[in-house]
PDB file with SEQRES, HELIX, SHEET and CRYST1 records, atoms N, CA, C and O in Angstrom:
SEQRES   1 A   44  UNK UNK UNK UNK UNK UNK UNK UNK UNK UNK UNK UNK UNK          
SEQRES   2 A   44  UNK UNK UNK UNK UNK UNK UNK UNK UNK UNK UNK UNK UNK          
SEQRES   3 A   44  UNK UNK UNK UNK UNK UNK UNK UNK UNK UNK UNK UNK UNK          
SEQRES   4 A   44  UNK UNK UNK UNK UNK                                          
HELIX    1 AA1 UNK A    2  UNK A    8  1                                   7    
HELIX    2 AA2 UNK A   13  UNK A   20  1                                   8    
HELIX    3 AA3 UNK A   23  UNK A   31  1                                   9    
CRYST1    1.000    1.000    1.000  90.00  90.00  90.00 P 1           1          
ATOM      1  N   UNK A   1     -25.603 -75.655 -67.385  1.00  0.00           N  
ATOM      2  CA  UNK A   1     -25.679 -74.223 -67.135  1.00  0.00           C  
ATOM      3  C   UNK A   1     -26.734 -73.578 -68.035  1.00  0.00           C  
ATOM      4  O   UNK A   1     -27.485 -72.657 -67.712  1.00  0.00           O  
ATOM      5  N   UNK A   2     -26.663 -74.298 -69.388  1.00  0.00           N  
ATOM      6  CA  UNK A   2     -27.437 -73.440 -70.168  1.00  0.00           C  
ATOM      7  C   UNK A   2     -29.186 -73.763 -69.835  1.00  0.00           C  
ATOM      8  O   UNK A   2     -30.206 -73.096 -70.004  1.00  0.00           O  
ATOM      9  N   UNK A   3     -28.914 -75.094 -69.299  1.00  0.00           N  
ATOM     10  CA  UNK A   3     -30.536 -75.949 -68.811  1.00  0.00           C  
ATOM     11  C   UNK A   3     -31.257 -75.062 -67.544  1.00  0.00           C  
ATOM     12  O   UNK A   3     -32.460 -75.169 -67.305  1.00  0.00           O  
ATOM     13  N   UNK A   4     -30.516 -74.335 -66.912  1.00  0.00           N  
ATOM     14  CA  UNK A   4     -30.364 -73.563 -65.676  1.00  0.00           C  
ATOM     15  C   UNK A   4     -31.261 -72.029 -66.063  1.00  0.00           C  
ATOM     16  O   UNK A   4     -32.278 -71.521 -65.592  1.00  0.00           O  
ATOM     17  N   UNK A   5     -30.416 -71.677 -67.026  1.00  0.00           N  
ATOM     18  CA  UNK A   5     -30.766 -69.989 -67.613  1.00  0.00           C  
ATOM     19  C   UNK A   5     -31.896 -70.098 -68.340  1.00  0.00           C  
ATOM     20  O   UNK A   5     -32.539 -69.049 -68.399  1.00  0.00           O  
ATOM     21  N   UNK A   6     -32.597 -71.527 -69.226  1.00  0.00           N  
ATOM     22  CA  UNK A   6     -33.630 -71.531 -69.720  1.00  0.00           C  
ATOM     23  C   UNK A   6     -34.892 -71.178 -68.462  1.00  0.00           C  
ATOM     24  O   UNK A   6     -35.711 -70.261 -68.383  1.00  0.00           O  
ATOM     25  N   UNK A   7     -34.569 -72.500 -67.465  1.00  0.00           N  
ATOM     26  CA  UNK A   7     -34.940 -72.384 -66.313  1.00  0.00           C  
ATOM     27  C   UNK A   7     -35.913 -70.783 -65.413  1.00  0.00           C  
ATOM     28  O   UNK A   7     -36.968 -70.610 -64.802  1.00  0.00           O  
ATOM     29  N   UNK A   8     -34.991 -70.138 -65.762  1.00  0.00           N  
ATOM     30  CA  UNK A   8     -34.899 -69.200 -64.979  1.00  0.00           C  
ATOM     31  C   UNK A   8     -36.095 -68.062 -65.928  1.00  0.00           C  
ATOM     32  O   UNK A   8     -36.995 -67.303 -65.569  1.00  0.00           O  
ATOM     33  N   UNK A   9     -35.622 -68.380 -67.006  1.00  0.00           N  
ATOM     34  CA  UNK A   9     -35.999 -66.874 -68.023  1.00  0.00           C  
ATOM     35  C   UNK A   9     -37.607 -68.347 -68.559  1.00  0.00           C  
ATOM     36  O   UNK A   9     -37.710 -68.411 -69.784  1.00  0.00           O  
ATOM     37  N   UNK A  10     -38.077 -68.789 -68.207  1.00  0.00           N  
ATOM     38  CA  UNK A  10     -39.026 -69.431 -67.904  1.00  0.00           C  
ATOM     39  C   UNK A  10     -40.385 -69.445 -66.800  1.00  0.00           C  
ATOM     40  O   UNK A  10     -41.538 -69.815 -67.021  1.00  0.00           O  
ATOM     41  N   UNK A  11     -39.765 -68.885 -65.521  1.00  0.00           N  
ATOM     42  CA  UNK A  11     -40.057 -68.636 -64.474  1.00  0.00           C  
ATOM     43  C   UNK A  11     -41.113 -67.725 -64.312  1.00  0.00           C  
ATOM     44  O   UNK A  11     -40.913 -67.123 -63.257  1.00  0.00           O  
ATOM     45  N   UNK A  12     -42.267 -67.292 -64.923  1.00  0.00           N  
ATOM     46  CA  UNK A  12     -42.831 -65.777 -65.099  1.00  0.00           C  
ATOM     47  C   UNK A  12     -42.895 -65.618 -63.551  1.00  0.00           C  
ATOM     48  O   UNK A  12     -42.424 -64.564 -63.124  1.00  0.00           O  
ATOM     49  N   UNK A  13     -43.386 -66.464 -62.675  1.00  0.00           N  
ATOM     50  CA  UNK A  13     -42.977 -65.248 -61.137  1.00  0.00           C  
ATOM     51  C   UNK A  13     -41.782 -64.929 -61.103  1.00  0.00           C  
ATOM     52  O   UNK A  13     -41.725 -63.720 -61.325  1.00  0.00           O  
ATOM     53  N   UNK A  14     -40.986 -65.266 -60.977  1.00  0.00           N  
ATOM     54  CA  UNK A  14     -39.407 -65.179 -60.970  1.00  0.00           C  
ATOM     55  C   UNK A  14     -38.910 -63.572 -62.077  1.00  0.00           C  
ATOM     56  O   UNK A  14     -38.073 -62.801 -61.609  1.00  0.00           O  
ATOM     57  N   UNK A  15     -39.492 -63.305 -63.368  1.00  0.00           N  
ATOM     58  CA  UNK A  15     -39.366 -62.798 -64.638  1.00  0.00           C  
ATOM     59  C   UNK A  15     -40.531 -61.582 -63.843  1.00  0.00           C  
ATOM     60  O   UNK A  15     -40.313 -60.458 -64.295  1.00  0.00           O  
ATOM     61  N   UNK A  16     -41.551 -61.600 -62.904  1.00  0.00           N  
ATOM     62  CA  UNK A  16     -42.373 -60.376 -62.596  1.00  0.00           C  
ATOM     63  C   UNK A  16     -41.736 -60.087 -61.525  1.00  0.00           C  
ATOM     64  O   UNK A  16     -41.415 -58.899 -61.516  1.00  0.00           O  
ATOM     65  N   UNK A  17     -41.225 -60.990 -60.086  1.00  0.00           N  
ATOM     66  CA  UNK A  17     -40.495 -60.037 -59.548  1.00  0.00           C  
ATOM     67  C   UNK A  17     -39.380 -59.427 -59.557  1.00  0.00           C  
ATOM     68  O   UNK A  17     -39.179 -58.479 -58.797  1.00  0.00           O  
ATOM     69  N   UNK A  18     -38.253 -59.972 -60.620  1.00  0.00           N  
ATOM     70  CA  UNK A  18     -37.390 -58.614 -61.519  1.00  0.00           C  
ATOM     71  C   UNK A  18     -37.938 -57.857 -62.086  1.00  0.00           C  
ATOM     72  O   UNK A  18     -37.420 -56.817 -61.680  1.00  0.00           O  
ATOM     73  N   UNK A  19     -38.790 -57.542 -62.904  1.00  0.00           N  
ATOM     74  CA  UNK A  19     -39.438 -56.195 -63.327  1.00  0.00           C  
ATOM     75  C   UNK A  19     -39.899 -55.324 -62.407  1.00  0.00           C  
ATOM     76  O   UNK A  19     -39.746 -54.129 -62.660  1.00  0.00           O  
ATOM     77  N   UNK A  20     -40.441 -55.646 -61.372  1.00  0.00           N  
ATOM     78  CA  UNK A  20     -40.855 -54.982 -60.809  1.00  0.00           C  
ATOM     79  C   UNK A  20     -40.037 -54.216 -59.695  1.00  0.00           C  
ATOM     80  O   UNK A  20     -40.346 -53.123 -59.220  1.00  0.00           O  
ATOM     81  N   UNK A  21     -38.749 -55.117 -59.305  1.00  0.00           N  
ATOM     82  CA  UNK A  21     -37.557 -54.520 -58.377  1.00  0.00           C  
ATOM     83  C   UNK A  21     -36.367 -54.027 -59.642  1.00  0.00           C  
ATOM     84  O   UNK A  21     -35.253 -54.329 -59.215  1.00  0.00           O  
ATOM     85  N   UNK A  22     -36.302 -53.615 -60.523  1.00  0.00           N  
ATOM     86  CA  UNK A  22     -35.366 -53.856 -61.357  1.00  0.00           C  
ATOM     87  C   UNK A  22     -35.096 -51.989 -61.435  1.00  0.00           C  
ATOM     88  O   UNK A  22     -33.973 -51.534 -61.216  1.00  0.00           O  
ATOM     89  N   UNK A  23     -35.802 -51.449 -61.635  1.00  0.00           N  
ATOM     90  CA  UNK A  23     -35.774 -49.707 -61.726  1.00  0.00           C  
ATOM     91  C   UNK A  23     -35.451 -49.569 -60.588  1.00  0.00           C  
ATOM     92  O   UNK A  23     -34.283 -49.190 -60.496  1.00  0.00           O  
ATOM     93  N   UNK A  24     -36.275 -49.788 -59.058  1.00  0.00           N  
ATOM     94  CA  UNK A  24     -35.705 -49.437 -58.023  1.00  0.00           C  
ATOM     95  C   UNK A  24     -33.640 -50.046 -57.994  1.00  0.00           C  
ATOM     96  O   UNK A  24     -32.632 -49.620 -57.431  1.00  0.00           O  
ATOM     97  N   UNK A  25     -33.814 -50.701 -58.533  1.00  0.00           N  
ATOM     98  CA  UNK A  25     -32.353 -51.204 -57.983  1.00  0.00           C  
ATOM     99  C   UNK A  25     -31.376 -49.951 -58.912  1.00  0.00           C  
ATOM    100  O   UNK A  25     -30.415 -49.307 -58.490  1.00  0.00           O  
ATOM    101  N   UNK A  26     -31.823 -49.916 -59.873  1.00  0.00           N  
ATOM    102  CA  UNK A  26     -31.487 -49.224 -60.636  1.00  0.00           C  
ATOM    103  C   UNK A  26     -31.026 -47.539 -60.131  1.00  0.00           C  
ATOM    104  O   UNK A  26     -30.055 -46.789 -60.226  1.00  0.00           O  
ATOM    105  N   UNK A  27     -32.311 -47.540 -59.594  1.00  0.00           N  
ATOM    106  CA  UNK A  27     -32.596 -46.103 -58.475  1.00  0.00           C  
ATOM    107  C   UNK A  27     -31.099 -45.826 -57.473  1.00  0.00           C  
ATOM    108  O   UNK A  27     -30.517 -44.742 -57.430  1.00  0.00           O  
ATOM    109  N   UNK A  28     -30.695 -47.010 -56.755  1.00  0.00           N  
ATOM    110  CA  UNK A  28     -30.042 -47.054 -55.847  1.00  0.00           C  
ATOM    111  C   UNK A  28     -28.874 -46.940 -56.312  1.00  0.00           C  
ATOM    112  O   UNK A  28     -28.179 -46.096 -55.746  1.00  0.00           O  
ATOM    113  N   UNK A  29     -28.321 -47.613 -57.322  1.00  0.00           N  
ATOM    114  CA  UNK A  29     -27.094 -47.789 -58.028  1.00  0.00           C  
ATOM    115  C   UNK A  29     -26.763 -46.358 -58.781  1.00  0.00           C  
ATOM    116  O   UNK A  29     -25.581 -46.018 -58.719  1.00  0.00           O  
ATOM    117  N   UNK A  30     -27.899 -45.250 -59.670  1.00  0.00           N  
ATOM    118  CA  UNK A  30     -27.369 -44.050 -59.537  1.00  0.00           C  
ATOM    119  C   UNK A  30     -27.215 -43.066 -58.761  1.00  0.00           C  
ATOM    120  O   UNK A  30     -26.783 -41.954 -59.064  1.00  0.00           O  
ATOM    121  N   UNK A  31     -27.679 -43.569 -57.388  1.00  0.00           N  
ATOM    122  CA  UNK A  31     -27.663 -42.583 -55.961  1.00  0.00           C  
ATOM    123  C   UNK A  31     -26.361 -42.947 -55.539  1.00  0.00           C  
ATOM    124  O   UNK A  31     -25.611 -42.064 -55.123  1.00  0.00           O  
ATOM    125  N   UNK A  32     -25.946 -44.269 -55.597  1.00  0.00           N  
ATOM    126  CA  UNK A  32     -24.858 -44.691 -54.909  1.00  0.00           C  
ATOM    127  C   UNK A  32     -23.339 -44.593 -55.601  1.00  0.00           C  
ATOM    128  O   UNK A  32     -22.249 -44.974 -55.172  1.00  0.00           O  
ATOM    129  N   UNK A  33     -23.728 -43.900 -56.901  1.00  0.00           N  
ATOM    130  CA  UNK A  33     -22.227 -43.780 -57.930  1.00  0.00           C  
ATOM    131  C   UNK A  33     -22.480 -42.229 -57.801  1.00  0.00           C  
ATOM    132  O   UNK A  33     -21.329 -41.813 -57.670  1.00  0.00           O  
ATOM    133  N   UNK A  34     -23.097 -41.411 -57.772  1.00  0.00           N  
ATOM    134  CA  UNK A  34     -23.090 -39.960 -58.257  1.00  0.00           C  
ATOM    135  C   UNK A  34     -23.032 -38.990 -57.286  1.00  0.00           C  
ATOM    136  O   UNK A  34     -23.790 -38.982 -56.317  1.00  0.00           O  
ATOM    137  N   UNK A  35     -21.933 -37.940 -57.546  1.00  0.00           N  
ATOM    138  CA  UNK A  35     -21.242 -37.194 -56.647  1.00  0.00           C  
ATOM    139  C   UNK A  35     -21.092 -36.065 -57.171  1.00  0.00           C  
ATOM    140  O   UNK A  35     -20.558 -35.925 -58.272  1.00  0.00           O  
ATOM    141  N   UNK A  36     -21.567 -35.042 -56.421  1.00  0.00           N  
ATOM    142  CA  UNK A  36     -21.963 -33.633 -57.048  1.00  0.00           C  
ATOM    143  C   UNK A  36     -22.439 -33.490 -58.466  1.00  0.00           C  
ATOM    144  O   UNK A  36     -22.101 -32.783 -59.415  1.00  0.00           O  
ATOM    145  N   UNK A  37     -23.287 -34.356 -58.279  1.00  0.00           N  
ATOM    146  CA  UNK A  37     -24.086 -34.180 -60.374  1.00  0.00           C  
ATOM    147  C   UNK A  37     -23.480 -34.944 -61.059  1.00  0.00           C  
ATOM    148  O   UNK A  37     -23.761 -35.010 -62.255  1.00  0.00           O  
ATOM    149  N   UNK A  38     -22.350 -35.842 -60.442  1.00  0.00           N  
ATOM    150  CA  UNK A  38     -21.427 -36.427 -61.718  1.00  0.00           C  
ATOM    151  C   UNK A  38     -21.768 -37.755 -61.475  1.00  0.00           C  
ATOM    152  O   UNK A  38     -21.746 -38.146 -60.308  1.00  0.00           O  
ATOM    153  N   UNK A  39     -22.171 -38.740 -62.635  1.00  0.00           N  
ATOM    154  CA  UNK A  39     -22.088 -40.033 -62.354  1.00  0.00           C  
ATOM    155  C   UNK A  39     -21.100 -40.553 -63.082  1.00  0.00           C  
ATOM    156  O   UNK A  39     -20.698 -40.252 -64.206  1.00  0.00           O  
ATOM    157  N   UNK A  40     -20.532 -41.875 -61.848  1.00  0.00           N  
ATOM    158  CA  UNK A  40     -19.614 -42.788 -62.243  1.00  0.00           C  
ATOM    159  C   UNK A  40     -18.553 -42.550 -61.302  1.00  0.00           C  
ATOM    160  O   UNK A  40     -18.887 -42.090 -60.210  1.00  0.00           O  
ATOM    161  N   UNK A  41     -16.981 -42.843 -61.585  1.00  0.00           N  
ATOM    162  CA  UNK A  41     -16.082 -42.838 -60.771  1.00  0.00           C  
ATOM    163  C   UNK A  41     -15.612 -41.903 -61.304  1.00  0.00           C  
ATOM    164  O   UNK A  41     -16.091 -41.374 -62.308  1.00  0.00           O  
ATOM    165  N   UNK A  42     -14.434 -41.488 -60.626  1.00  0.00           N  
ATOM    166  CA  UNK A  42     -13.482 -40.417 -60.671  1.00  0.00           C  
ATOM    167  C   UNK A  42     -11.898 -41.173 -61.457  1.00  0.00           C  
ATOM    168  O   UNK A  42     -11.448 -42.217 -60.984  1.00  0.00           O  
ATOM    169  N   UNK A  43     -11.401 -40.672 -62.323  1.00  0.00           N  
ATOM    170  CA  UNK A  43      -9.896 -41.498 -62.457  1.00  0.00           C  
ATOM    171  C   UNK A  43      -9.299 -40.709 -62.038  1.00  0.00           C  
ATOM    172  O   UNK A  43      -9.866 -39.617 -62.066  1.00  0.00           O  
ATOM    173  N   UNK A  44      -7.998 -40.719 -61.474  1.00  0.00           N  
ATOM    174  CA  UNK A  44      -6.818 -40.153 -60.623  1.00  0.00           C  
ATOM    175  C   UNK A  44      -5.938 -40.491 -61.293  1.00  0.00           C  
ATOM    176  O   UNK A  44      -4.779 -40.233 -60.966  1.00  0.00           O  
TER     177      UNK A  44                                                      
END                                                                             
């Protein structure tokens, strides 16, 4: 596993196309939690 993650974080294409999709995803994930100005969930 750990031979795997070296692997990976090795990869510079792999390491440029996360940087470069990594804010957009980012983008989506506070559009997709935030509800009237508020981010995150609601507790009940």
């Amino acid at each position: 596993m750990i031979n795997h993650l070296v692997e990976i974080f090795n990869d510079s294409e792999l390491i440029d196309k996360i940087k470069t999709r990594l804010p957009y995803l980012f983008q989506i994930a506070e559009m997709e939690s935030s509800r009237a100005g508020k981010v995150g969930m609601e507790l009940i």
